[in-house]
N, C-alpha and C positions, 0 to 999 in steps of 0.2 A: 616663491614659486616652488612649488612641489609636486615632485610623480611620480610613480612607481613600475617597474618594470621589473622583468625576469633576465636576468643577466645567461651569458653559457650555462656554468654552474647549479641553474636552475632555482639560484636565490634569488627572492624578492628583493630588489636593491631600492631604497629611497632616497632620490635626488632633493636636494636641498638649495635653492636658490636666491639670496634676499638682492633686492632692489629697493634702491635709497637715492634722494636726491642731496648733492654731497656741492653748497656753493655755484646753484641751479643749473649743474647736471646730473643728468639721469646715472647712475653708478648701479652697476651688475656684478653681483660677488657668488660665485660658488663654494657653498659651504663644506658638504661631504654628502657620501653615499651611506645611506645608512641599513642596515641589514633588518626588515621585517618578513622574513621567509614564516617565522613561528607564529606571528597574530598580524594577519593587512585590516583586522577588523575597523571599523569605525573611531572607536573610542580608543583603541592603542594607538592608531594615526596622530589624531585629534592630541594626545595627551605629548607626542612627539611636538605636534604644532606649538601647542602652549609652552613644553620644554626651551625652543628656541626661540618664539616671544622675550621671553621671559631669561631668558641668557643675555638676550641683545636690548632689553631693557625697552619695548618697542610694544607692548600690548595694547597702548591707549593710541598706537601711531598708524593703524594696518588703517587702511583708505581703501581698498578693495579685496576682492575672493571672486576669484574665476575657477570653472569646472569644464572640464573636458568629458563630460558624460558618465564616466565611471560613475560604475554604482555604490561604491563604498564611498564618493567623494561628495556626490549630488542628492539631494532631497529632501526633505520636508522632517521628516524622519530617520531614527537612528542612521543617522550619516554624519560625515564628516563637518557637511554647512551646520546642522541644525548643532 
């Protein structure tokens, strides 16, 4: 799970959140906030995405993508899904 928000400081902060079923429970780990104040763009997101994929060795393993509307996160097009 992942989102982004403007913290006091008026940084973009992105939350990091993996869920994993660990011995059939559901297990919820927060990972860190990450600092995208300089590029929220699509493709800097995205390359964040694939970063922690690919840390946790979990690319071939993702089973869903949910969107809360944002528009850098949702659509067809230069975004985050596509």
């Amino acid at each position: 799970m992942l989102d982004e928000t403007t913290d006091v400081a008026k940084l973009s902060q992105f939350s990091t959140v993996i869920r994993y079923v660990k011995e059939g429970e559901i297990q919820e780990r927060f990972l860190d906030f990450t600092d995208v104040s300089n590029n929220r763009s699509a493709v800097a997101l995205s390359e964040h995405v694939f970063k922690i994929l690919s840390d946790f060795q979990c690319e071939d393993k993702v089973v869903a993508q949910g969107y809360d509307g944002a528009a850098t996160f949702c659509g067809r097009l230069n975004t985050l899904q596509a």
